[in-house]
GUZA-38203 format. One record per residue (C-alpha): chain; z, y, x. Coordinates in pm, whole numbers, m for minus. Layout:
% GUZA-38203
+----+--------+--------+--------+
! ch !     up !  north !   east !
+----+--------+--------+--------+
!  A !      Z !      Y !      X !
...
+----+--------+--------+--------+
This chain:
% GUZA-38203
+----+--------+--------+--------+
! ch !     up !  north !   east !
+----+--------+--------+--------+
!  A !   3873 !   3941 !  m2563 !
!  A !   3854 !   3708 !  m2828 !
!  A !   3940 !   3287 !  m2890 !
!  A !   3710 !   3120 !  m3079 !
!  A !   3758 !   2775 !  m3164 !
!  A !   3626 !   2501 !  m3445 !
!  A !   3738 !   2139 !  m3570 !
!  A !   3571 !   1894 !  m3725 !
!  A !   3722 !   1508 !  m3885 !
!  A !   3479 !   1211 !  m3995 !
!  A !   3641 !    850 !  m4151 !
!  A !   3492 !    609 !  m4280 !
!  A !   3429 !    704 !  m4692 !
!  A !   3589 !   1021 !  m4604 !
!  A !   3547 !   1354 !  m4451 !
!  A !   3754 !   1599 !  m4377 !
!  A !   3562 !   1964 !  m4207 !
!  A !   3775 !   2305 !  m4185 !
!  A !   3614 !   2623 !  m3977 !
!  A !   3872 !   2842 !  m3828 !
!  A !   3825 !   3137 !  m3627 !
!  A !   4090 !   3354 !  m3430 !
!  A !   4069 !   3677 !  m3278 !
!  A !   4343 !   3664 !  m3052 !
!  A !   4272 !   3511 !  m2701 !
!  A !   3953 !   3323 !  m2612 !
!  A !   3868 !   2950 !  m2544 !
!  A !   3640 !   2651 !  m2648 !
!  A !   3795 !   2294 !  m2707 !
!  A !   3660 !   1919 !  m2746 !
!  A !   3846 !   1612 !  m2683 !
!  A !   3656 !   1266 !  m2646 !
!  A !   3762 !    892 !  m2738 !
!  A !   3899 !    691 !  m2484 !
!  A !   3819 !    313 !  m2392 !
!  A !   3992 !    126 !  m2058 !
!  A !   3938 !    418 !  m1825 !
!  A !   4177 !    681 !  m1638 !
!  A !   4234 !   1046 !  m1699 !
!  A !   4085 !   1279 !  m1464 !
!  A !   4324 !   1249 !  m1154 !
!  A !   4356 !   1624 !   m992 !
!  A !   4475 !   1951 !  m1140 !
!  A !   4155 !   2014 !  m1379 !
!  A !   4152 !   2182 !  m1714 !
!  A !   4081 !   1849 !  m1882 !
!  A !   4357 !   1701 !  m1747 !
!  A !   4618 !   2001 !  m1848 !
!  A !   4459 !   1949 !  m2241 !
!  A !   4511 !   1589 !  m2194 !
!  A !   4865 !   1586 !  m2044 !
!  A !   4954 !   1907 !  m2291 !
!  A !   4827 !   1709 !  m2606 !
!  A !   5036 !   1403 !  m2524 !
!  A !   5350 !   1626 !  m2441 !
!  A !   5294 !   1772 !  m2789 !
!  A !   5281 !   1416 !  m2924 !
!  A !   5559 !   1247 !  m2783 !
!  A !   5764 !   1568 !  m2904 !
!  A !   5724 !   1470 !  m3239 !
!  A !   5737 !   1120 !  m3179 !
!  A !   5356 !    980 !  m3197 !
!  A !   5197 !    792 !  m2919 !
!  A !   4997 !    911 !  m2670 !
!  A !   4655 !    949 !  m2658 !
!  A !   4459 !    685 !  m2458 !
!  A !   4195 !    827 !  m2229 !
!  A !   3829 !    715 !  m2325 !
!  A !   3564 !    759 !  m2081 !
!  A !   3251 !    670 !  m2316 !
!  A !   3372 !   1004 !  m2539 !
!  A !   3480 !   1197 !  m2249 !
!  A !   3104 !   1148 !  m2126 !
!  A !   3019 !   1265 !  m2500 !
!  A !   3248 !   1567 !  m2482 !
!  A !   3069 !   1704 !  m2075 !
!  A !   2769 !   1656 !  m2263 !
!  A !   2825 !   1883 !  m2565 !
!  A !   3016 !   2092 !  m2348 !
!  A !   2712 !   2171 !  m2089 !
!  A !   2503 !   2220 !  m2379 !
!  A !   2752 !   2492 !  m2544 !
!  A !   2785 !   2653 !  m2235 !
!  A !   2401 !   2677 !  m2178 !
!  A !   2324 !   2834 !  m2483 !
!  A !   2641 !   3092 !  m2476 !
!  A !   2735 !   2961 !  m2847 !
!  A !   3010 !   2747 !  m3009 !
!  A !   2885 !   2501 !  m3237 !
!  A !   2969 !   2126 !  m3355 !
!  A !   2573 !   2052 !  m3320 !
!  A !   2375 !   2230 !  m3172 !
!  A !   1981 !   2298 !  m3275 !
!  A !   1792 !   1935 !  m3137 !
!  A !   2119 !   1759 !  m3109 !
!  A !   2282 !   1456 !  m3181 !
!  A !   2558 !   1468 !  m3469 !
!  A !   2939 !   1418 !  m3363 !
!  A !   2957 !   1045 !  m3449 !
!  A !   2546 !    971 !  m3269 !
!  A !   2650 !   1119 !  m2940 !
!  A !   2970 !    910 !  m2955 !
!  A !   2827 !    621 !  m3047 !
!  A !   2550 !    634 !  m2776 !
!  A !   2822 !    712 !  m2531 !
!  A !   2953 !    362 !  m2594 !
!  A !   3245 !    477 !  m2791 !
!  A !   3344 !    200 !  m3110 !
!  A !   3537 !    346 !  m3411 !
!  A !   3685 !    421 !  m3742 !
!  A !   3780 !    762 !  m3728 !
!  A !   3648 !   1066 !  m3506 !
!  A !   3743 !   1427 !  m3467 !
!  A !   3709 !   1700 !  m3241 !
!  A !   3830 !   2006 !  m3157 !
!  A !   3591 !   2317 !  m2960 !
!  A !   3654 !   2688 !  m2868 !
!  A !   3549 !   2885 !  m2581 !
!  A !   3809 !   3128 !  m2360 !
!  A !   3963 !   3169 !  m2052 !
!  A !   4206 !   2892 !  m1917 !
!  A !   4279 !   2578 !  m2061 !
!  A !   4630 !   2715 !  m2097 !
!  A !   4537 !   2934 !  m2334 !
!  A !   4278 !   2730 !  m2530 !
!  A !   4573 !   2439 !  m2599 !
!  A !   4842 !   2706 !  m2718 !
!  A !   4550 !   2882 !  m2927 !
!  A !   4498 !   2548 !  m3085 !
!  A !   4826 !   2486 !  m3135 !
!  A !   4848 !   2793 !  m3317 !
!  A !   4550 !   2639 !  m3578 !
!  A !   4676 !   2460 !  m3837 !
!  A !   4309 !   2228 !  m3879 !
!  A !   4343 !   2165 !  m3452 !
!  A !   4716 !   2105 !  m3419 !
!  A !   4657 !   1853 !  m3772 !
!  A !   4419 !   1669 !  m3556 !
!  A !   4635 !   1685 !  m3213 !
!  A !   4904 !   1562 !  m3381 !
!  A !   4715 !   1299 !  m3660 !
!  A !   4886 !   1009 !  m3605 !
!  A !   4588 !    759 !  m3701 !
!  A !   4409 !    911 !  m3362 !
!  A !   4435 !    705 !  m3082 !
!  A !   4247 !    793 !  m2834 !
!  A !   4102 !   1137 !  m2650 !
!  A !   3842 !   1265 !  m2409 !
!  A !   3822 !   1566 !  m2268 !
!  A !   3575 !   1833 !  m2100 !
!  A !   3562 !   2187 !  m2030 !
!  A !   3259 !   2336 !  m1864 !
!  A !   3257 !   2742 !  m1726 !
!  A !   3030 !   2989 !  m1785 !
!  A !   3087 !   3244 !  m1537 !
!  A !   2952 !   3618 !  m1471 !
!  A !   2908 !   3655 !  m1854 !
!  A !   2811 !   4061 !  m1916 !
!  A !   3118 !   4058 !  m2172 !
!  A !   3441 !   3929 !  m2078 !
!  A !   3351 !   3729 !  m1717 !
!  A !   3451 !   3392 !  m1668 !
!  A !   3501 !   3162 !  m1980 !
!  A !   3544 !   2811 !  m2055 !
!  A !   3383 !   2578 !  m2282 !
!  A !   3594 !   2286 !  m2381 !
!  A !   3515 !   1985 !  m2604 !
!  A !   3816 !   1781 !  m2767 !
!  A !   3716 !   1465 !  m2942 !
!  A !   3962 !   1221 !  m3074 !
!  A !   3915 !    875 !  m3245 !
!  A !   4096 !    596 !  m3359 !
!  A !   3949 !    305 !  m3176 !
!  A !   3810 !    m12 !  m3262 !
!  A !   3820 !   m306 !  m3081 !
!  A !   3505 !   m534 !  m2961 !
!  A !   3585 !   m818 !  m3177 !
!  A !   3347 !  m1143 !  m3159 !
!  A !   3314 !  m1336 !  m3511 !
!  A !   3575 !  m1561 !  m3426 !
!  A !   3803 !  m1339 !  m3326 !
!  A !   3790 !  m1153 !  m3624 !
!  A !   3812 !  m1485 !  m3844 !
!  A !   4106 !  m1539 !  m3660 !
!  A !   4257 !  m1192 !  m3742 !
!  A !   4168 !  m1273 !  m4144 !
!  A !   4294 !  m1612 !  m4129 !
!  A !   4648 !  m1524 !  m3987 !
!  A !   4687 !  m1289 !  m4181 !
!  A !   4584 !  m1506 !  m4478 !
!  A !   4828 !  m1835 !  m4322 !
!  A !   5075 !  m1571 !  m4304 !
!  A !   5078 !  m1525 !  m4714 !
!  A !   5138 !  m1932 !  m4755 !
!  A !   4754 !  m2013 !  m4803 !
!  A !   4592 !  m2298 !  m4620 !
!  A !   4333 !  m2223 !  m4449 !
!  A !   4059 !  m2438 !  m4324 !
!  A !   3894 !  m2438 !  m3947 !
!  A !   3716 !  m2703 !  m4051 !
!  A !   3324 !  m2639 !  m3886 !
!  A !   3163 !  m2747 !  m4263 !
!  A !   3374 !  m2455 !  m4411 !
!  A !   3326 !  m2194 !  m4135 !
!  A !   2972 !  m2218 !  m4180 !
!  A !   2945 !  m2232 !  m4534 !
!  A !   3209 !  m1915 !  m4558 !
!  A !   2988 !  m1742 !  m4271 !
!  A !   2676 !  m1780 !  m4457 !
!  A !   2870 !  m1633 !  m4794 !
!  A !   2927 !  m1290 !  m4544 !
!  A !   2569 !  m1287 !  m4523 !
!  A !   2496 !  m1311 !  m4904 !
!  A !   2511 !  m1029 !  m5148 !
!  A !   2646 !  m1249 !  m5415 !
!  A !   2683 !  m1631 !  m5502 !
!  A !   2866 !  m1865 !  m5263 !
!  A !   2762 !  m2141 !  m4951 !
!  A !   2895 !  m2515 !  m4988 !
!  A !   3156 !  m2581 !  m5246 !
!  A !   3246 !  m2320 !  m5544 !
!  A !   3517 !  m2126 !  m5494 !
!  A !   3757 !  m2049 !  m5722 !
!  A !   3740 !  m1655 !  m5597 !
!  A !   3491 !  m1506 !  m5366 !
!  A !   3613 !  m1138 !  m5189 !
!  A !   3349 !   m972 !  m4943 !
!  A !   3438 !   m607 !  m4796 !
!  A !   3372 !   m435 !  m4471 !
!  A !   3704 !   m302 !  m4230 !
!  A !   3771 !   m169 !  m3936 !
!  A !   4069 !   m389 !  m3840 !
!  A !   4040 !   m747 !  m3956 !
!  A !   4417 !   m763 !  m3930 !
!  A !   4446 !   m581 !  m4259 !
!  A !   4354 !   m725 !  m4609 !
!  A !   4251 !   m512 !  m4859 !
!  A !   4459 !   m452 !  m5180 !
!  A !   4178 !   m632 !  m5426 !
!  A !   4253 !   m960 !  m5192 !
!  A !   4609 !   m930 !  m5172 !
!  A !   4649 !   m906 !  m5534 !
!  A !   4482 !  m1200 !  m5633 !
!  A !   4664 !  m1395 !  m5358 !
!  A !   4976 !  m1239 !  m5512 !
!  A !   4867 !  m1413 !  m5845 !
!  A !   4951 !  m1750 !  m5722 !
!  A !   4598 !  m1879 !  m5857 !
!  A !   4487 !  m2000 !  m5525 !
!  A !   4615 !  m2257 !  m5287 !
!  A !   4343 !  m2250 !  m4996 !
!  A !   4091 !  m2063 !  m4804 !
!  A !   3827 !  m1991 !  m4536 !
!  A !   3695 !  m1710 !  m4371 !
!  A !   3380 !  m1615 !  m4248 !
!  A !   3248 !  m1295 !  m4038 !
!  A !   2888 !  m1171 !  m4051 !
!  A !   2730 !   m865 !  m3857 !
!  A !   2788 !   m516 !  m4057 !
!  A !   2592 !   m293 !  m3775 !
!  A !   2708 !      9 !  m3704 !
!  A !   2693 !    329 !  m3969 !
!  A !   2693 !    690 !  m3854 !
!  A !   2891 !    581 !  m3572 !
!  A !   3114 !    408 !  m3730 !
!  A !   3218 !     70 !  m3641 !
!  A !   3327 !   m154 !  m3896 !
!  A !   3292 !   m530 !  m4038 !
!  A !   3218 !   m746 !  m4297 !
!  A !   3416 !  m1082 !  m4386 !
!  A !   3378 !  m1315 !  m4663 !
!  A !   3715 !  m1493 !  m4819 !
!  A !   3655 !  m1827 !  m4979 !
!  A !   3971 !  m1882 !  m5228 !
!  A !   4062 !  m2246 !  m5403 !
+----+--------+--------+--------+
């Protein structure tokens, strides 16, 4: 009998895809995002994967994996389909890509990854991918955050009875932000590097409508304008921190605008005003 098992990472501007196969035992693996909901609560297989990833984890001193119910939907999803067509695939003929049937599902976020294989106890499939470098790297990627689970049998197969499909997908989160909430985010973060920054409404607005422009400014000039898209407003980017390193600027304001969704991929775009 043999394990067969694949992996797959997406990030935003980045990709990282690796195909592995092993002929050793068999099993099918995908893990799904997790957003405010519980693990499964009895003695399933996708609650052995979930409670032997996080034991793998906190053994080399990450955090655990937070359960996400819009991926773990996902993940049954993919996994029914695998296990109706007797194949192991990341996408299937007719369906959805990774980061569409995640995003449909609900699930927000900057990175996704998953794990698959087919064989025959979830025992087995989590020491098989253990085993894989490409499925332990994303088991134990540190920037992953959250994980759902789901492992569908296909029984009375005329080679090798009973085996499981199981789906693995793994994100890092994003939070549901509103505009001012992110603003918020960009201005402490700005405060926080000795620039005043102004709530005024006149400036929010005029900074807001700058997000929403390709180029040129709203309101006053500006001594600097910086637009970019993220995935956690909490962060600056290096171009911004280096000119607030400079010491040319005293002031600022911030303003959030829609960036949509790409791919899956949740993300947004800010506008900093500098004087």
């Amino acid at each position: 009998m043999g394990f067969r098992c694949d992996h797959v990472c997406h990030r935003i501007l980045s990709l990282r895809i690796a195909r592995t196969v092993l002929l050793a035992v068999a099993g099918l693996c995908l893990a799904s995002l997790a957003a405010n909901a519980r693990p499964p609560q009895t003695a399933s297989a996708e609650r052995l994967l979930f409670e032997a990833a996080n034991r793998e984890r906190i053994a080399q001193g990450l955090l655990p994996l937070r359960w996400d119910a819009a991926l773990a939907a996902a993940a049954r999803q993919h996994a029914e389909h695998m296990a109706m067509q007797n194949t192991l695939s990341h996408q299937l003929p007719g369906e959805l890509s990774l980061e569409e049937r995640a995003r449909q599902a609900g699930a927000r976020y900057s990175v996704i990854a998953e794990n698959i294989a087919e064989g025959p106890s979830a025992e087995e499939i989590h020491a098989s991918w253990m085993r894989s470098p490409p499925h332990r790297a994303n088991l134990l990627d540190r920037d992953l955050t959250a994980v759902g689970i789901a492992v569908v049998s296909l029984a009375d197969r005329p080679i090798g009875g009973t085996m499981l499909f199981a789906v693995q997908d793994f994100s890092q989160s994003v939070a549901n932000l509103s505009l001012e909430q992110q603003e918020r985010q960009v201005s402490e973060q700005l405060a926080a590097r000795g620039l005043r920054v102004s709530n005024a409404v006149g400036a929010s607005d005029d900074a807001r409508k700058t997000c929403q422009m390709d180029r040129g400014w709203a309101g006053n000039r500006p001594g600097l304008v910086v637009r970019y898209e993220t995935s956690d407003p909490s962060r600056l980017p290096d171009d911004l921190e280096q000119n607030i390193q400079s010491g040319r600027y005293r002031a600022a304001s911030v303003g959030a605008c829609s960036a949509g969704v790409g791919r899956g991929f949740s993300h947004s775009r800010v506008a900093v005003l500098l004087f």
